[in-house]
GUNUBA-226176 format. One record per atom (N, C-alpha, C, O): residue in three letters; x, y, z. Coordinates in steps of 0.2 Angstrom, whole numbers, plus 5000, padded with zeros to 4 digits. Layout:
BEGIN
alaXYZ/...
REM end
This chain:
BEGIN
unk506248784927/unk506048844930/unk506748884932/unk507148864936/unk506648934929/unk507748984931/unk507549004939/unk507049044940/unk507848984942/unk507849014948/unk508049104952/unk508549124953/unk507549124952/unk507549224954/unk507849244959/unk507649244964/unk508449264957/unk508949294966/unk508649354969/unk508949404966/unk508249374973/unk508149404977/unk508449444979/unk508449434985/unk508949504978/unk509149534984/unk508849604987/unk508649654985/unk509049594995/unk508749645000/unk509549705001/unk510149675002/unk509349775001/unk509949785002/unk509649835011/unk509149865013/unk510449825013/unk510449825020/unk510849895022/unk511349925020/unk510449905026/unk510850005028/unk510650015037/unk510050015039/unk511150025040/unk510950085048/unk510450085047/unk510350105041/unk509850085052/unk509250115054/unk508650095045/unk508350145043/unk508750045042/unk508250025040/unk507650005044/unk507649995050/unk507050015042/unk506349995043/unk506449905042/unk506549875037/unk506249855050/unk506549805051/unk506049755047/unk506149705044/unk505349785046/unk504749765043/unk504749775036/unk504549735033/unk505049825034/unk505149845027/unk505649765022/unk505649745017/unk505949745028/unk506549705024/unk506249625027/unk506449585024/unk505949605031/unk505849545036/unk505149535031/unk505149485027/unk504449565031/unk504049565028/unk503949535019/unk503549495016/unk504449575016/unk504449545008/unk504649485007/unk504549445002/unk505049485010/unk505949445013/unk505449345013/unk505449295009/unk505049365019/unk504649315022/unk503949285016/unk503749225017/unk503749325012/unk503549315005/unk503849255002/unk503649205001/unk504549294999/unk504849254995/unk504949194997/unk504949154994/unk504949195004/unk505449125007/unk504949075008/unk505049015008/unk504249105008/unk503549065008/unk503549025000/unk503348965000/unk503749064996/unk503449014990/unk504248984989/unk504348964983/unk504648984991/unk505448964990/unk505248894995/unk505548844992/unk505048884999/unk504748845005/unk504248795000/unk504148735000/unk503848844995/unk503148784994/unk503248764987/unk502748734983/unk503848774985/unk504048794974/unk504748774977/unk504948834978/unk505048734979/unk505648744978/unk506148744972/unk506148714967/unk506548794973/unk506948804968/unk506748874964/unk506748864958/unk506548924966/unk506148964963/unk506449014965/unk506849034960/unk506549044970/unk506849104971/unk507649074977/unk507649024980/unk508149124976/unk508749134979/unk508749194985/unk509049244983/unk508549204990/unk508849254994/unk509149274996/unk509349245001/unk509449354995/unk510149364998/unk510149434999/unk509649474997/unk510649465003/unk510649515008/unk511149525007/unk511549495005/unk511249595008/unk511749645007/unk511849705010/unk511449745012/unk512449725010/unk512649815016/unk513249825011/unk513549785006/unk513349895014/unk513849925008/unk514549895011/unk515049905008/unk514649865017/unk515349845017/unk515349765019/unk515749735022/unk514849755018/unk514749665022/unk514449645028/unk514249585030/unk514649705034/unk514449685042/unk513649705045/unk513149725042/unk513649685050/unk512949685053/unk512649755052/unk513149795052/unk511949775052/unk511849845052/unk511149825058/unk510849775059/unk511049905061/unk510549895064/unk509949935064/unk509949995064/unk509249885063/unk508649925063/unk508649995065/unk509150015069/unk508150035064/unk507850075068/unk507650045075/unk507950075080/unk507149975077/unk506749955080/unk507349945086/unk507149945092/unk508149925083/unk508749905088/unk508849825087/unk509249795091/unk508549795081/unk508749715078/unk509349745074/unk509549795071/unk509749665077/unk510449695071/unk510149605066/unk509949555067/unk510249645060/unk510249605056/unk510949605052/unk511249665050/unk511349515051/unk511749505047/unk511749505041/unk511149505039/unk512149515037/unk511949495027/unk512449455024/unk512949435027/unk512149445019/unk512849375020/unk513249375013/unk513349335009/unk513349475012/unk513949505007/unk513649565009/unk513349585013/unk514249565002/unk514249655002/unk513849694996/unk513549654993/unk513849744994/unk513649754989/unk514049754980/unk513849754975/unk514749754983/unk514949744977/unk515049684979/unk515649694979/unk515049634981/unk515049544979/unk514249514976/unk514049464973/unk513949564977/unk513249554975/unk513049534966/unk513149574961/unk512749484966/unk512749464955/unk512149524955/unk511949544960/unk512049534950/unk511449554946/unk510949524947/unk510849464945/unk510349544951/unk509849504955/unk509049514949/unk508949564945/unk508749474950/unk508249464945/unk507749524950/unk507349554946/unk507749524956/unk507449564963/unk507649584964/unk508149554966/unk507649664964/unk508049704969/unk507449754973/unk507049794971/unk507749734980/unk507049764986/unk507549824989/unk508049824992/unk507249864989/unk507649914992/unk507049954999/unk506549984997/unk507249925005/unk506749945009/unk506850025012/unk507450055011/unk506350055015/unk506350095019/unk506550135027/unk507050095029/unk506550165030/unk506850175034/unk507050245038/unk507150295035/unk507150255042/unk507550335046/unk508250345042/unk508550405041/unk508550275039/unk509250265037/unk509250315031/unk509750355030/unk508650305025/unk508550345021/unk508450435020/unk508350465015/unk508650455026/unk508550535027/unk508850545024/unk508650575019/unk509550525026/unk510450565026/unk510750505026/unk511150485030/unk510550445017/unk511250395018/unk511750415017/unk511750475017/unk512250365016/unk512950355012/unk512750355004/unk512350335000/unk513550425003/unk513350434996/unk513550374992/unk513650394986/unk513850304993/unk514050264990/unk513450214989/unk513450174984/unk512750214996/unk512350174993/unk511950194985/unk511850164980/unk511850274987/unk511650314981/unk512050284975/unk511750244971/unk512550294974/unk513050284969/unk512950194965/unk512950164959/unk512950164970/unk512950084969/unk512250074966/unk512150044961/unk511750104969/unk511150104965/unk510950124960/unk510550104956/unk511350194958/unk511350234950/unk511550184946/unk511250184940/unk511950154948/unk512450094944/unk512050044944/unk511650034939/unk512050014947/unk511549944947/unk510849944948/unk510749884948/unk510549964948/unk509949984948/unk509749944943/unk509649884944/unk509749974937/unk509249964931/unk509549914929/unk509349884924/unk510049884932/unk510349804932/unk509849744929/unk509849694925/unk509349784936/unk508849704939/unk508549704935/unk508749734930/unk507849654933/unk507149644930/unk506849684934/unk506549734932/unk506849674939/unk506249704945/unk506549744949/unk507149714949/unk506449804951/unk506549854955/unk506049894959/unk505649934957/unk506249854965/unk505649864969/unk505749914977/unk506249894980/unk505449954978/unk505549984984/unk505049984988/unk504449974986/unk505249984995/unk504749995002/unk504550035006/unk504850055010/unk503950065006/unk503850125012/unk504750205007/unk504850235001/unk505050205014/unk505250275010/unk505850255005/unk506250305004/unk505950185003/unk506650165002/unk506550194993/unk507050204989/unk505750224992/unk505850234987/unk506150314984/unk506350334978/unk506150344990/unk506750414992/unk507450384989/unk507850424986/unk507650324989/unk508350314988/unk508350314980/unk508750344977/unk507750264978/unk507750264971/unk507550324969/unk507750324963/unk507350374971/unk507450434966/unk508150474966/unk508450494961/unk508450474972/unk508950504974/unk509450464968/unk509950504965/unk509450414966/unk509750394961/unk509550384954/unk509850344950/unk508950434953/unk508950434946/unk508250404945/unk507850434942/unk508150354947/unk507650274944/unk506850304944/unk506350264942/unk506750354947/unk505850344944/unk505850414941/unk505350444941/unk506450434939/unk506050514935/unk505550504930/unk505450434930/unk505250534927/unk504650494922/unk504450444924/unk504550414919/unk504150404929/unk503750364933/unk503350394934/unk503350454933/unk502650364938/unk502250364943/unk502650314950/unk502850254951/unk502550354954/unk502650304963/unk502350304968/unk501850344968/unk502450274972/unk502050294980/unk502650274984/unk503250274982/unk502350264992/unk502750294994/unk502550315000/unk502050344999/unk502550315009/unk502450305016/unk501950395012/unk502050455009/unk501350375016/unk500850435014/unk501150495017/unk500950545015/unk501650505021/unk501750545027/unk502450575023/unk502750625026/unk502650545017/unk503350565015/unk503050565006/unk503450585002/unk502550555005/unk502250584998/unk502350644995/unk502650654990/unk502150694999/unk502350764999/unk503350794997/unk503550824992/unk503650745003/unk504250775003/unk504450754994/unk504450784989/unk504450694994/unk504550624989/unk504350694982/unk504750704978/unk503850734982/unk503550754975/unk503950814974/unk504150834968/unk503850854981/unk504250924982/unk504950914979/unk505150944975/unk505550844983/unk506150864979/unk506050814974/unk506650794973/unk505650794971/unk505850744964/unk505450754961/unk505050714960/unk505250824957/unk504550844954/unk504750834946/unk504550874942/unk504950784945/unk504950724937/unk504750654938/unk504650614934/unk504550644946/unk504050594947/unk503350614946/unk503250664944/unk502850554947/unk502150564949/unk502050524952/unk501850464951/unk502150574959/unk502050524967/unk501050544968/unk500650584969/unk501050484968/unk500450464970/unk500050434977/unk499750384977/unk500150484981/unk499950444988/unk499550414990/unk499650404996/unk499050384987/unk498450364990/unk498650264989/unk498450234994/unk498850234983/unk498950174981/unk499350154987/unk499750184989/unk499150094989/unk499650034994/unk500450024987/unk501050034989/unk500150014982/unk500650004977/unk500550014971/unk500049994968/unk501150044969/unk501250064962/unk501750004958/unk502149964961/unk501449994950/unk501949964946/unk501849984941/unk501349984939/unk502550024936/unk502650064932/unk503150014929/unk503749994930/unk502849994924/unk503449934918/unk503949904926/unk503749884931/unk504649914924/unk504849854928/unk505049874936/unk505249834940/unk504949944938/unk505049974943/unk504249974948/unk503749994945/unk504249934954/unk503749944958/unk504049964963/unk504549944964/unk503550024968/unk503450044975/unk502950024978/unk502450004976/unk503050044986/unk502550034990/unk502350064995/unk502850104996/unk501950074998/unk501850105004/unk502050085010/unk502450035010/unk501850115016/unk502050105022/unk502150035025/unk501650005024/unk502850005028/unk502749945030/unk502549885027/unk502749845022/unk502149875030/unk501649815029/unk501249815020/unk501049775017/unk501349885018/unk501149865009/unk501949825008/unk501949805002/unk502249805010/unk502949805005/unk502749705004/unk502849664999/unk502449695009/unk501749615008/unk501349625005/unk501249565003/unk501049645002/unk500749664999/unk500849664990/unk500449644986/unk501449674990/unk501949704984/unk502149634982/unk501949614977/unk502649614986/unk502849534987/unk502349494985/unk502449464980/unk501749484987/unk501149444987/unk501049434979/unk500949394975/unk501149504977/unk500949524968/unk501049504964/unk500749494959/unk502149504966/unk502549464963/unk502549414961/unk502449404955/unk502449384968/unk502549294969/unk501649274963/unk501749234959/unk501249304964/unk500649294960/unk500849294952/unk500649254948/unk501449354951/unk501449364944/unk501949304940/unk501949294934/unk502449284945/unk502949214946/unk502649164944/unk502549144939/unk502349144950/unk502149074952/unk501249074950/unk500949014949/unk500949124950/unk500349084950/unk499749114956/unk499849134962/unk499049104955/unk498749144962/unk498649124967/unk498349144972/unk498849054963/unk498448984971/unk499248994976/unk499148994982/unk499849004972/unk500649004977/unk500349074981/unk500249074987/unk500249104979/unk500249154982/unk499749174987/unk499849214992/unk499249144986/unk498449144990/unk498849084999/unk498749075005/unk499349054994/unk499648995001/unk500049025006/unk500149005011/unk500349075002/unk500749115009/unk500249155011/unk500149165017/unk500049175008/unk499649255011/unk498949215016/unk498549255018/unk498749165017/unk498549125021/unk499049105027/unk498749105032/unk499549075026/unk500149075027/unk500249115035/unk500249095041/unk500349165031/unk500549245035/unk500149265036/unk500149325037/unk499449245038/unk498749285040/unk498749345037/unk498649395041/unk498849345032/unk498649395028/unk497949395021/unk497849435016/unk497649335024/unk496949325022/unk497149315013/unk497349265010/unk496949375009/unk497249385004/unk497649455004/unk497549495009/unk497949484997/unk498449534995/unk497749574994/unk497249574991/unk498149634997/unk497549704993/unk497749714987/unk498349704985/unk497149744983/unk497249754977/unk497749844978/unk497549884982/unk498349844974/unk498949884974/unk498549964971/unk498950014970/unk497949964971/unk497650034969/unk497050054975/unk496750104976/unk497049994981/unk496750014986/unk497050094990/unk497550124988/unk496650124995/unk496950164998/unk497350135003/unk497250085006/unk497950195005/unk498350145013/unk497950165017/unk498250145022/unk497350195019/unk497050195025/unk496450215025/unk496250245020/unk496150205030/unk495450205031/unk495050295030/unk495350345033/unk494550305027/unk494150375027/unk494350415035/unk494750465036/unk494050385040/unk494350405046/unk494950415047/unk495150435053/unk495250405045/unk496250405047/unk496350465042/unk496650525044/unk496050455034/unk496350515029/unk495950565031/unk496150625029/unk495550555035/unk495250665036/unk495450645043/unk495550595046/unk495350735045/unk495650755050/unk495150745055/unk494650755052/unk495050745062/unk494350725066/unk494450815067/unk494950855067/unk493850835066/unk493350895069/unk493650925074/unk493750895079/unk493650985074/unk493651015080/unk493151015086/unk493250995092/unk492451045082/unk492151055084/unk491550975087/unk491350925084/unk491350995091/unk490850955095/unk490250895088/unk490250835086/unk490050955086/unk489350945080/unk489650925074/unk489350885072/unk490050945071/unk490450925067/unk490950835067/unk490950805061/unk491050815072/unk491350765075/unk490750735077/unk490850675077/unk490250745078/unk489750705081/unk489350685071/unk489050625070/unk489350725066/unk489250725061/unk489650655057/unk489450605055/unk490350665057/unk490850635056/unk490650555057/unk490550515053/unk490650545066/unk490450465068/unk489550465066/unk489350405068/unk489050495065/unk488550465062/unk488550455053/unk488050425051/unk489050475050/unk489350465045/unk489350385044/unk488950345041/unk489850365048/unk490250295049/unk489750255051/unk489550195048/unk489450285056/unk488650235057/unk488350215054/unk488250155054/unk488150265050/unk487250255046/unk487450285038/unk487250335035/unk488050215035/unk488050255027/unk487650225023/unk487850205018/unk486850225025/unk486350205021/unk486050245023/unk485550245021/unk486150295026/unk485650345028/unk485750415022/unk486150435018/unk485250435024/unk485250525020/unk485850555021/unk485750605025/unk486250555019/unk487250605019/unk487150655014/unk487750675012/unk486750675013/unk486750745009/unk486850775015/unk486850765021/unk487050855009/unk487250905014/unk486750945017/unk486850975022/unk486150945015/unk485550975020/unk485450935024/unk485250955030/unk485550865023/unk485350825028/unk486050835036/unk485850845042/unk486550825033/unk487150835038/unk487150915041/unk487250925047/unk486950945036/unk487051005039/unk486651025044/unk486751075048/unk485950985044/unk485351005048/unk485450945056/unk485150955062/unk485950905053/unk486150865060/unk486450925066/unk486350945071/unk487050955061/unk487451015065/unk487151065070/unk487251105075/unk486751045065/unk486251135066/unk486651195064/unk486651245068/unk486851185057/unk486851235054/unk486651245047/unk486251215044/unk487051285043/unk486651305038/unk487051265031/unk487651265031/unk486651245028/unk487051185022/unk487851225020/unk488251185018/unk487851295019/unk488351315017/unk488851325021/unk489451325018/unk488751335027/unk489051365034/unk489151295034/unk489551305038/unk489151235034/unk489051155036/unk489851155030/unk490451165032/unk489651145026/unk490351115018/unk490751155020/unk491351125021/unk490851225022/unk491551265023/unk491751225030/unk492251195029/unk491451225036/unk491651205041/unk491851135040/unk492451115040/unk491551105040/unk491851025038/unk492451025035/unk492951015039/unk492551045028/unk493151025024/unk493851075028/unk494451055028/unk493551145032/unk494151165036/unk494551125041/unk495151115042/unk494051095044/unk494251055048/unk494350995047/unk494950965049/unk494050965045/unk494150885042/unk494950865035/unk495250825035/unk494850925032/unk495450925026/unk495050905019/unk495450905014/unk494450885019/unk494050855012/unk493350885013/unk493050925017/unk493050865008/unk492350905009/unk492150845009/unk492450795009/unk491250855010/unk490750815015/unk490750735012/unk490850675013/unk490550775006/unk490450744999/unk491050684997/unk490850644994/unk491550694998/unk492150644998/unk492050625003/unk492050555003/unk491950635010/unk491950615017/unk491250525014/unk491150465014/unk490950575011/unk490250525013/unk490550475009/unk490250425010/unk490950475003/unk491050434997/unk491550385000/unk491350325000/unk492050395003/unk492450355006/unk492350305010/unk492650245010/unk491950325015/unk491550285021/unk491150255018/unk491050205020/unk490850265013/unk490350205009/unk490750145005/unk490550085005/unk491150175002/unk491550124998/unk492050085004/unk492150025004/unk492150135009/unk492550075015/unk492150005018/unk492449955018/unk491450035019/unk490949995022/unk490749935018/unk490449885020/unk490849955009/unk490649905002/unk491149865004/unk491149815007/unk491849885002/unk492349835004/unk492349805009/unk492449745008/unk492349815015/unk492049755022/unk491649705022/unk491649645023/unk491049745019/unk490449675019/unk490849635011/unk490949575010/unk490949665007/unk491249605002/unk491649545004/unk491749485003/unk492049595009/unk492949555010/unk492549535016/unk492949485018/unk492049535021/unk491849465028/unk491149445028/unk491049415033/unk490749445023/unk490049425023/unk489949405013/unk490149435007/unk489549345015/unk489149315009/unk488649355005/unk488349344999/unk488549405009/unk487949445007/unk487949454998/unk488549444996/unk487649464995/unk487449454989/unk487549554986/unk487249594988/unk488049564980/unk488049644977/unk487349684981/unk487249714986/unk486949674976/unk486349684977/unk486149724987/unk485949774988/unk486349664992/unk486249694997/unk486549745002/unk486249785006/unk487149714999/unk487649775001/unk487949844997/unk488349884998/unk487649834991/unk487549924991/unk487049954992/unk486950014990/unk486349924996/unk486049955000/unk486049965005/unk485749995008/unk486549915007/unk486749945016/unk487350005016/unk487450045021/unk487650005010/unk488150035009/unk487850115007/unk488150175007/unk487350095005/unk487050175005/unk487150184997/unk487150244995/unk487150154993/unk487450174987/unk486650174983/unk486450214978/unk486150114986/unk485350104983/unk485450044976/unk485149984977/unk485850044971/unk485850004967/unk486549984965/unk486950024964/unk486749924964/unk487149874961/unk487549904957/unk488149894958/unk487349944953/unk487749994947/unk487850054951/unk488250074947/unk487750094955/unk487950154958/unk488750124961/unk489250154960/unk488650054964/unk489050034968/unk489650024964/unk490250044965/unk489449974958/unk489949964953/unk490350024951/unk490950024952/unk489850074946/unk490250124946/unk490850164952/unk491350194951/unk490650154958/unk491150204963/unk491650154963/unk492250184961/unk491650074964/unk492250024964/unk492550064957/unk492950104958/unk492350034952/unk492750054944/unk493350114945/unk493950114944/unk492850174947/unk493250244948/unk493750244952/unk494250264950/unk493550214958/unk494150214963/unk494750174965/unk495350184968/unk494350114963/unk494850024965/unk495050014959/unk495549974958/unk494750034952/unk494850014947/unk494549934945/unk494749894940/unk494249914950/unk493949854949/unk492949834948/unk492649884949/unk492849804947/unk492049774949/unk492049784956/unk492449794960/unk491449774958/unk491449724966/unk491349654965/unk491549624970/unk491349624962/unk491349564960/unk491949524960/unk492049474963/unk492549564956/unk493249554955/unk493649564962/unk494049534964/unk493349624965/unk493649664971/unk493449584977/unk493949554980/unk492849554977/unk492849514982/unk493249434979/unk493549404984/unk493349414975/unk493549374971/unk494249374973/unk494449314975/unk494449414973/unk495349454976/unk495449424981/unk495749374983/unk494849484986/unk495149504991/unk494649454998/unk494749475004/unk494349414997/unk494049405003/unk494149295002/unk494049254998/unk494549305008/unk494649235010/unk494249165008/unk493749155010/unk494749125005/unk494349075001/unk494049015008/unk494549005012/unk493648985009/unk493148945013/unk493748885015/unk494148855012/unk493648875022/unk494148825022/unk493848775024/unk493348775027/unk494148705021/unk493848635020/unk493848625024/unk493548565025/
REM end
């Protein structure tokens, strides 16, 4: 097996998890395969740089002592606002060096700034989606994915997707029992599937202003087996089904109807991923009524079964 050099590169004010979390992947199956991957670190002049968080992290080169890396992780960070135009410049250069070209959270800002995902699809920290599209509009930023992979360039979301990512690697390297051994490992049960959403139905709409509206929202999250039509919701409010959908979606930022979709599918994905319960049951509790109502919303939105989605993603039985 040719052994995969890994490199992380290192800048001021990186995100400490961006670089420590993939990092710790790799070293997991270099740890249980040995001889598999190479890890190495890098800054634009050789010396210590420090996190955001105030971690100095050492590297042990520079970037031009650095070979042509089989991995190149480019993480995210505050440092990415306003780098140095020579990381930009090393990376136009080297970039398309790698096999894999991978970024974290916003490091994938860097890689545009250098050229590397025009005609792509990316993603990218939900909250820098926007900017990421506004100034690089030859991409197709994608906010909702934990992770994108587009032939040999993959992105990631915030933080902790950048495990996520890594997890996917080492699966597409080594295999899904290595990879299932760290991500148990790292208490990370199993790896989300890289077209999940980065956050929960509650996190992506905005809470209510309003009193009956926000009381509508958390009986939503309660009872997603219950009646979530809009006459039904809208008679909780006490208001009129039409006057219900305007007000919702102003305030919330989605209409009801996605509101109620999300929170269904979040609830299918929980009982998948922490109970035995059987399809059949849980997309009645889910609100969906039939096995097929439920299949289809997984297909559209995870691009999976439920079947395949629990098979992934929900913790194998421990001996």
């Amino acid at each position: 097996m040719t052994r995969r050099t890994v490199l992380f590169l290192l800048f001021d004010d990186v995100q400490s998890l961006d670089v420590t979390g993939p990092l710790e992947v790799f070293a997991g199956a270099e740890k249980g395969v040995p001889g598999t991957y190479r890890i190495r670190t890098a800054s634009l002049d050789g010396g210590p740089v420090r996190t955001s968080g105030g971690l100095t992290l050492v590297p042990d080169q520079t970037f031009a002592e650095a070979d042509d890396p089989h991995t190149l992780v480019v993480p995210g960070g505050q440092g990415t606002r306003d780098p140095d135009p020579r990381l930009t410049d090393w990376l136009r250069e080297r970039g398309p060096r790698a096999t894999r070209l991978v970024s974290v959270c916003t490091g994938a800002i860097l890689l545009a700034r250098a050229g590397l995902l025009d005609g792509r699809r990316a993603t990218t920290h939900w909250a820098y989606s926007g900017k990421l599209a506004r100034d690089h509009p030859a991409i197709d930023v994608d906010p909702d994915p934990v992770y994108v992979r587009d032939g040999s360039v993959s992105t990631s979301a915030g933080v902790t997707a950048g495990i996520d990512l890594a997890l996917a690697l080492v699966e597409e390297d080594l295999g899904r029992e290595a990879a299932l051994t760290i991500a148990r490992h790292l208490v990370v049960f199993l790896r989300r599937p890289g077209n999940q959403a980065q956050f929960s139905a509650q996190l992506a709409a905005q809470t209510a202003q309003r009193e009956p509206l926000r009381e509508v929202q958390q009986w939503i999250t309660e009872h997603p087996d219950a009646d979530l039509s809009i006459d039904a919701l809208a008679a909780r409010a006490r208001l009129s089904p039409r006057h219900f959908a305007r007000a919702f979606q102003a305030e919330t930022g989605m209409t009801p109807g996605r509101y109620v979709d999300r929170v269904r599918l979040e609830h299918a994905r929980r009982l998948l991923e922490d109970t035995a319960d059987g399809v059949e049951e849980i997309s009645r509790a889910a609100g969906y009524g039939t096995p097929e109502a439920m299949r289809r919303a997984f297909v559209r939105t995870l691009g999976t079964a439920p079947a395949e989605y629990r098979r992934r993603f929900r913790p194998a039985p421990t001996p």
